[in-house]
TORLO-40867 format. One line per 4 residues: their letters; for each residue z, y, x of C-alpha. Coordinates in steps of 0.02 Angstrom, whole numbers, plus 32768, in hexadecimal, padded with zeros to 4 digits. Each point is the difference from the previous one (the first is absolute). Example, Ala and Ser with C-alpha at 12.3 -4.5 7.8 and 13.67 -1.06 7.14 Angstrom:
as	8186:7F1F:8267; 7FDF:80AC:8045
END
This chain:
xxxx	808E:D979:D7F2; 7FA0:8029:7F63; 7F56:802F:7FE2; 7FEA:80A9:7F87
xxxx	7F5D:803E:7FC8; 7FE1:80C1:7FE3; 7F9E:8076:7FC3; 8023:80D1:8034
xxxx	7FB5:80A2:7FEC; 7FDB:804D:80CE; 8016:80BA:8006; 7F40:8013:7FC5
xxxx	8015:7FAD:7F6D; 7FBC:7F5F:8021; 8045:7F58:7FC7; 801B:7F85:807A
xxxx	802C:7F4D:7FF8; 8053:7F8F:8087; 8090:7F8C:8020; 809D:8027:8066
xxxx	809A:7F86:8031; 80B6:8042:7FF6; 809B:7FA0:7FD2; 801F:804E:7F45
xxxx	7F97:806B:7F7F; 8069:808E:8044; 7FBF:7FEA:80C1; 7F57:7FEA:7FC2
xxxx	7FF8:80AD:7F9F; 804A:8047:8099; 7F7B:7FD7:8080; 7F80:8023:7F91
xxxx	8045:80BD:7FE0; 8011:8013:80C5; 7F37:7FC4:8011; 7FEC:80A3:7F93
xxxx	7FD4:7FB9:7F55; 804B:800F:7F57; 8019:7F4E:7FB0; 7FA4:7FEC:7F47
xxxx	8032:7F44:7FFA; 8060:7F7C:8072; 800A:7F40:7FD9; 802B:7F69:8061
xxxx	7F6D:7F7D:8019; 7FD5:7F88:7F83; 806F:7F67:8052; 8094:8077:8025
xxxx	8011:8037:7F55; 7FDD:7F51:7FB1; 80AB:7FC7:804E; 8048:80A0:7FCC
xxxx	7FC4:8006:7F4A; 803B:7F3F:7FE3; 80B6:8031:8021; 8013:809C:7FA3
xxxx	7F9B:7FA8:7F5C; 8098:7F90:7FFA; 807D:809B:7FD0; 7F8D:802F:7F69
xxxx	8075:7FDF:7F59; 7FF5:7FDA:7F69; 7FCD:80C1:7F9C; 803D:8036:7F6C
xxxx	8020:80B1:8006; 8008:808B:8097; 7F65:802D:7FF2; 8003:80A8:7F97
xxxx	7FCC:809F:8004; 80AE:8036:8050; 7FFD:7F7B:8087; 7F4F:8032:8039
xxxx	8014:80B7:7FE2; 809B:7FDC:8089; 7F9F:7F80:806F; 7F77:809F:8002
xxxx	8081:8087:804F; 803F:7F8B:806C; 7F7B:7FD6:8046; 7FA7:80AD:8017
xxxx	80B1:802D:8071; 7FEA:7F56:806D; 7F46:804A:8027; 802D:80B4:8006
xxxx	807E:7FC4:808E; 7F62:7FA7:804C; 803A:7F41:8000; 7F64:7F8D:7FDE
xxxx	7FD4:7FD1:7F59; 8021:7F46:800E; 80A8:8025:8050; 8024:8089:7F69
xxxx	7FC8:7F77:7F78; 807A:7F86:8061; 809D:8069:7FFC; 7FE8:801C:7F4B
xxxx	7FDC:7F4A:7FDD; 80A2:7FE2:8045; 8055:806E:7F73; 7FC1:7FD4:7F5F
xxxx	807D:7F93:7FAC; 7F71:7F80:7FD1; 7F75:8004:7F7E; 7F47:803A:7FC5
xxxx	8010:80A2:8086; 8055:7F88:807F; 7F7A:7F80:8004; 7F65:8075:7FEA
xxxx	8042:8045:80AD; 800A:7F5B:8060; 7F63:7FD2:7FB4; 7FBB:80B5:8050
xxxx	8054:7FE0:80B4; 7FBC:7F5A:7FF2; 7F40:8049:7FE3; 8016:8093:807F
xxxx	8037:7F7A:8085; 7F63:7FAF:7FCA; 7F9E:808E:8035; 7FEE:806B:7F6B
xxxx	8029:80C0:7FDC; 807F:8026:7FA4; 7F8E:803C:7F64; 7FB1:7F52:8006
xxxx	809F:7FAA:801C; 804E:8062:7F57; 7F51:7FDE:7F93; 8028:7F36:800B
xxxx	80A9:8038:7FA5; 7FA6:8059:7F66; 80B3:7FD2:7F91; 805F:805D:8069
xxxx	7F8B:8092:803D; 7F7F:8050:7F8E; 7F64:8055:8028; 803F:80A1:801C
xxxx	807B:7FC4:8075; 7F78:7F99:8064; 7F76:8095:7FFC; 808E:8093:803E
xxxx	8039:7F6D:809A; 7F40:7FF5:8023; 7FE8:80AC:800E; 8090:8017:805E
xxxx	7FC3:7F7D:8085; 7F54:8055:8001; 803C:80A0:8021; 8086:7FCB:8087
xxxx	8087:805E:7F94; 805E:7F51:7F9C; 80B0:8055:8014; 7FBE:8099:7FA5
xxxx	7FA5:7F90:7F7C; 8095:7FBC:7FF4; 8076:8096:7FD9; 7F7D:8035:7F88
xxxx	801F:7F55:7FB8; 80AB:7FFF:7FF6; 7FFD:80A4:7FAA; 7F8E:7FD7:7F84
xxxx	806A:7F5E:7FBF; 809C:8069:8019; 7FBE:8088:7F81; 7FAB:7F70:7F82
xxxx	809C:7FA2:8005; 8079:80A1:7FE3; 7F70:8030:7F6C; 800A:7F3D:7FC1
xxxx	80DB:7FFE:7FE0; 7FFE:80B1:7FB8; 7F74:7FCE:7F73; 805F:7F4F:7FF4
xxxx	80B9:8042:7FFC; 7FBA:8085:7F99; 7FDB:7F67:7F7A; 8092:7F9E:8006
xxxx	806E:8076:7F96; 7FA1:7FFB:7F65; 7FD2:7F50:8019; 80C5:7FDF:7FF0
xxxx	802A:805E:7F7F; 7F7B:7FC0:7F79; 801E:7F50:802B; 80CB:8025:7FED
xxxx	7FD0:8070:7F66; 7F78:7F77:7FA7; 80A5:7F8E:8026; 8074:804A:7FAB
xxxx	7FAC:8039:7F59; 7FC8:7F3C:8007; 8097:7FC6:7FFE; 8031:8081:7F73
xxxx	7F64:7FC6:7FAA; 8028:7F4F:8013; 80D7:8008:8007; 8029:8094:7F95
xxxx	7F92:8025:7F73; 7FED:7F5E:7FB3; 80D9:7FF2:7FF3; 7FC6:80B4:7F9B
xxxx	7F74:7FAF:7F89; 8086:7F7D:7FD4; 807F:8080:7FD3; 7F78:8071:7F9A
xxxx	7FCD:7F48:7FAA; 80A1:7FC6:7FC3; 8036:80B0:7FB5; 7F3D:801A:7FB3
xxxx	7FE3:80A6:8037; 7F63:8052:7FE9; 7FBD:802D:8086; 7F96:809D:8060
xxxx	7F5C:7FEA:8050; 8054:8030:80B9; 8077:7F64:7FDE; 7F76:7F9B:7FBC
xxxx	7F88:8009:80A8; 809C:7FF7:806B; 8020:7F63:7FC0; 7F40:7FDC:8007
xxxx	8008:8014:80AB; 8088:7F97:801E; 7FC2:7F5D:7FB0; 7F4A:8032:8069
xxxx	8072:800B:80A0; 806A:7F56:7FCA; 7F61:7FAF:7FD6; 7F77:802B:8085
xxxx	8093:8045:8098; 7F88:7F8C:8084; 7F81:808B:7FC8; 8063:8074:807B
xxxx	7FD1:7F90:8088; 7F5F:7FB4:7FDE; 7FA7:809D:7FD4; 8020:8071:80A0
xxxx	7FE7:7F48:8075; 7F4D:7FEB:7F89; 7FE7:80B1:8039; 8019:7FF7:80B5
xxxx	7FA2:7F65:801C; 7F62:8040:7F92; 8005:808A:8068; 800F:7FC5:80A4
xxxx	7F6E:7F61:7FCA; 7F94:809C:7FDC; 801C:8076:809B; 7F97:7F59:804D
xxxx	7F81:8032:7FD3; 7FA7:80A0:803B; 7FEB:8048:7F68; 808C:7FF0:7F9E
xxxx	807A:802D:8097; 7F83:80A6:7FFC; 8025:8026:7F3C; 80AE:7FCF:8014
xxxx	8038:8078:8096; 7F71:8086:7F9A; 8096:7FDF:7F7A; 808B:8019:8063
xxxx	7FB5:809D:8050; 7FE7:8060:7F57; 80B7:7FE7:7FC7; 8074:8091:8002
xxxx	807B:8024:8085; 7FE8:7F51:8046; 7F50:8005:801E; 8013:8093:8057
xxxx	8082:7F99:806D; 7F70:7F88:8022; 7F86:807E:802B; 8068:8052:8075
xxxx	803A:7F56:8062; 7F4F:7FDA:8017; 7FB9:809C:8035; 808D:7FFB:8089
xxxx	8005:7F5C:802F; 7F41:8002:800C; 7FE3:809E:805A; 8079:7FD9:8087
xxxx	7FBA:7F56:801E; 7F50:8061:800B; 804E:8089:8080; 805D:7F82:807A
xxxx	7F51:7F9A:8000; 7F9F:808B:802D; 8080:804B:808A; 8015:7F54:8051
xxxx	7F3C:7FFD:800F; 7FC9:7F88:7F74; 7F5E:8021:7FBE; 7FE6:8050:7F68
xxxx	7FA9:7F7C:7FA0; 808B:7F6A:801C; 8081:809A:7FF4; 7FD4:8003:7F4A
xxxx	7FD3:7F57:7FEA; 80C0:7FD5:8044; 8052:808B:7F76; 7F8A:7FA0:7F73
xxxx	8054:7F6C:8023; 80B6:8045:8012; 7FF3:8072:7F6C; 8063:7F90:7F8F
xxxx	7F96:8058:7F71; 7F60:7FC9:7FA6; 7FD1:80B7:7FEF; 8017:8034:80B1
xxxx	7F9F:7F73:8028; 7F6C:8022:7FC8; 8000:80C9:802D; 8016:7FBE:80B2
xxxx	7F74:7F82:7FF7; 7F94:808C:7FB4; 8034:807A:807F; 7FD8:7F75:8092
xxxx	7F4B:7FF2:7FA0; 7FE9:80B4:7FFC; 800E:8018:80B9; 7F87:7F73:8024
xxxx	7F87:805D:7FAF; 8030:80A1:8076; 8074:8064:7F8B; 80A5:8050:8060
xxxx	80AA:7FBB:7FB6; 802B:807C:7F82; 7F47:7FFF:7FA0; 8031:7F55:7FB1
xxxx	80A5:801F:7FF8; 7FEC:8088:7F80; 7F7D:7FA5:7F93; 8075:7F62:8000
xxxx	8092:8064:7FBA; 7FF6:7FEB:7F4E; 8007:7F4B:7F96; 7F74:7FE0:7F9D
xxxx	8018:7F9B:7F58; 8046:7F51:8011; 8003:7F82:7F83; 80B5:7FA8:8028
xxxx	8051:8094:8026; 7FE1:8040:7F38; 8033:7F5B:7FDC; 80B3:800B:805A
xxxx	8011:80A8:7F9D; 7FCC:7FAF:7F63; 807B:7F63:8017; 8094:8046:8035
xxxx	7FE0:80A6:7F8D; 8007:7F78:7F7C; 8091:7FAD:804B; 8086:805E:7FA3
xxxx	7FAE:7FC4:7F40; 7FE9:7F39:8037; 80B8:800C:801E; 801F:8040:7F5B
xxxx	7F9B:7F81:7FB7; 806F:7F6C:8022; 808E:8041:7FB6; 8035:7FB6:7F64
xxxx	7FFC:805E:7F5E; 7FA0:8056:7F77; 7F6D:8069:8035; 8025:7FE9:80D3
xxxx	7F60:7FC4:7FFF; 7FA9:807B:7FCA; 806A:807C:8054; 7FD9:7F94:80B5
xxxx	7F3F:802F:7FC5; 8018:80A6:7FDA; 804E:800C:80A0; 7F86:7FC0:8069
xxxx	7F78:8055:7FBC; 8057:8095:802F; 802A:7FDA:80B6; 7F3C:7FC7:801D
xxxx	7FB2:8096:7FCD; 8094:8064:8069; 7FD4:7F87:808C; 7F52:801E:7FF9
xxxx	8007:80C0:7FFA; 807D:8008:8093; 7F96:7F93:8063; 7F55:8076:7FCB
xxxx	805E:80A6:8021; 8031:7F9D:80BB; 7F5C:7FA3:802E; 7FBE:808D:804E
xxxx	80A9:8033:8067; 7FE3:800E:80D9; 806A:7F7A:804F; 7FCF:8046:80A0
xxxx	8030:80CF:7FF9; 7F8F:807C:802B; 806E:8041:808A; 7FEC:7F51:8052
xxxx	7F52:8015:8009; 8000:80A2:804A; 807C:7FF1:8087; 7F7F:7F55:802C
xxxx	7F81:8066:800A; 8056:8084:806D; 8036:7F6B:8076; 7F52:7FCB:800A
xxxx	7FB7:80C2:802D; 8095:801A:8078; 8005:7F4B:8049; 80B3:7FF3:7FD4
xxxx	7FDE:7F83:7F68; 809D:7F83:8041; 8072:80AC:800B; 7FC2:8036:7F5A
xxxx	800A:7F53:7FBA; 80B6:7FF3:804F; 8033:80AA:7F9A; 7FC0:7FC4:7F5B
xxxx	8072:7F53:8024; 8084:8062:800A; 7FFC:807C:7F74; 7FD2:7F68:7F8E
xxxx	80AA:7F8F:8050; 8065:80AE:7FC8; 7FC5:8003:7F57; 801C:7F49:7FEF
xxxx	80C0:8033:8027; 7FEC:8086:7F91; 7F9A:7F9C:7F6E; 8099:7F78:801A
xxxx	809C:807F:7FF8; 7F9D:8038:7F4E; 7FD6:7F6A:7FC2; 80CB:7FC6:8016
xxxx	8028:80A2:7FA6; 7FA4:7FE1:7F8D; 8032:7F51:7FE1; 80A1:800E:7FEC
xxxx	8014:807B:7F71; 7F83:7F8C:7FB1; 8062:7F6D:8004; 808C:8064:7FD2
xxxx	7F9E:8030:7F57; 7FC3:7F4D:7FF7; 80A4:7FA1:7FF2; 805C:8082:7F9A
xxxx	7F75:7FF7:7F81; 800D:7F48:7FF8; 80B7:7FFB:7FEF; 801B:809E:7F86
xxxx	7F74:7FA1:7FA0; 806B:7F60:7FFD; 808C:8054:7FE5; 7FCA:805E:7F73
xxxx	7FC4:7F76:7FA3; 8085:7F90:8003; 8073:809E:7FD8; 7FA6:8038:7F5D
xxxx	8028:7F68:7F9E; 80A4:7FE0:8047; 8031:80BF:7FD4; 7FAE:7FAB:7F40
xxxx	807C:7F82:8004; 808F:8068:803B; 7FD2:8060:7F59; 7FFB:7F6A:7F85
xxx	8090:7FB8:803D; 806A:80A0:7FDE; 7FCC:8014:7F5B
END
């Protein structure tokens, strides 16, 4: 019969440790509830579980996927109903082992029935699986174990990834509309660029039209397109990989989200993701008992913005020093001036005008110039008239510091999480309103202009051949 060690909570509160035999986990956590404790942790002795642990490691597979946010955000609910219907926690993280199809989610659970059969707790167990569970995950489990209350922990849990991962496929499905119709609309007028108009310049060559300017930078355009069409692919890749090699580093991921955030419509968007995603992590880590400090030490590092970022480090610094939440919180609000993000405004103000450049023909150079001249110094004034602009709204500061007076901050924190997740659904519904009218005007500009311009000397040849 096997050995388990215990600790429990007697009905004053004190922890006590001991070892019981019974014939399963299940037995065990019986007799212990009928001596009149409340189990915290249960673990077969070291030489038990060694036998134990070398069987099960032999199921772990090969990983390559099953181990996103929708498997965990389902491996969280199910798990908070196994403890809410009071089996034990290694008996739970069994039963659900047994489920997963195989993978990353899969094998981080062996490996924590493996460390809890070992003799750890659960939140220790989950930290030596930092790939699959993050800090927040670990700190809410700890909590939960230190305040007896894991199957509430873990509903708060499983509530929190449901609403991040509902949040996370609106703003993504949101995206995937536009993102389909400019790559089917840069498509098509390439191959019209490419296909059509040159079969068009041969026609207007051999009949020796004169041409109009329209006709002229149409066709332009179409020996640019012919000539430099791995531009169309290089250029956004270049982009993306500049980017993402400067988001590295602390600073330029700082000027680059500062960037994002002073855009119309979309930084808004931004904004409004982070302030919800944020302020609920901060509100289940205070209401699950997580201390104040790591609470905002844990939304710094799940922000997912360089701005955000550093407003929560500064807010953590500012109650060191003995200032309530909200103090910092309001001085933090605004972005001071910053060097890279003037330079994204500058570069891709003067985006439009490099393009211009490279395409052959009498004065496009100095056109591109004129161009980019023009779209720094409108880059630089929208960025001066938005330095200044609160990413963190005043209402936001004053509901914090109404939690804090009231000793409601998680309830108040919880409220401002969810107006901000409905005017992300709002924000979204606009911003696909507004899109598609856009893209409407977009690709009938480009195609009347097309159009047009091939037309006008064709309706000149029409004419000379009559006559």
């Amino acid at each position: 019969m096997p050995t388990y060690q215990f600790e429990a909570l007697d009905p004053t509160g004190q922890v006590i440790k001991d070892v019981v035999d019974a014939p399963t986990e299940d037995d065990a956590h019986t007799t212990i509830r009928q001596m009149g404790y409340f189990v915290t942790k249960l673990a077969v002795k070291r030489a038990a579980a060694d036998a134990i642990t070398g069987t099960r490691k032999r199921k772990k597979s090969f990983a390559m996927g099953g181990g996103g946010m929708k498997h965990l955000t389902t491996f969280t609910r199910q798990l908070s109903i196994l403890q809410d219907a009071g089996l034990p926690i290694l008996r739970s993280l069994q039963i659900l082992e047994e489920q997963q199809n195989g993978g990353k989610l899969k094998n981080a659970i062996i490996d924590t029935c493996d460390y809890i059969e070992a003799g750890d707790t659960l939140s220790e167990a989950m930290a030596k699986c930092p790939r699959m569970f993050d800090r927040l995950y670990i700190n809410m489990i700890k909590a939960g174990e230190a305040g007896g209350a894991l199957e509430i922990i873990l509903q708060r849990l499983a509530e929190f990834k449901e609403r991040a991962m509902s949040l996370r496929r609106k703003v993504i499905g949101a995206m995937i509309y536009p993102v389909i119709v400019i790559v089917v609309a840069i498509g098509i007028l390439t191959f019209i660029m490419i296909a059509i108009v040159p079969t068009f310049e041969t026609m207007f060559a051999d009949f020796d039209l004169p041409l109009p300017a329209a006709t002229k930078l149409l066709i332009a355009i179409s020996h640019a397109v012919f000539k430099l069409w791995f531009l169309f692919f290089l250029i956004p890749i270049g982009l993306v990989i500049f980017i993402v090699l400067l988001r590295q580093f602390t600073y330029g991921r700082t000027g680059w989200d500062l960037f994002m955030l002073q855009i119309p419509v979309i930084g808004s968007l931004v904004e409004k993701n982070c302030m919800a995603r944020t302020t609920r992590t901060l509100a289940t880590l205070i209401a699950s008992g997580v201390p104040i400090l790591e609470a905002l030490t844990i939304c710094r590092d799940t922000a997912g913005n360089g701005m955000f970022e550093q407003l929560y480090s500064r807010v953590a610094a500012g109650i060191r020093e003995g200032e309530p939440l909200a103090v910092p919180l309001g001085e933090n609000a605004c972005a001071t001036f910053h060097p890279m993000a003037l330079f994204f405004w500058l570069f891709f103000g003067a985006l439009t005008g490099l393009i211009v450049m490279i395409i052959p023909g009498d004065g496009m150079p100095t056109l591109g110039m004129m161009f980019s001249s023009i779209g720094c110094v409108m880059g630089a004034l929208v960025y001066l008239l938005k330095m200044k602009r609160r990413f963190v709204d005043s209402l936001v500061v004053n509901m914090v510091d109404v939690g804090e007076e009231t000793g409601e901050l998680d309830t108040m924190l919880f409220k401002v999480a969810d107006q901000y997740d409905e005017e992300v659904r709002t924000t979204t519904d606009g911003l696909m309103a507004l899109i598609e009218p856009m893209m409407i005007l977009f690709l009938g500009g480009a195609v009347g202009f097309i159009v047009i311009s091939l037309f006008i000397p064709l309706i000149s040849l029409m004419e000379k051949l009559s006559t």
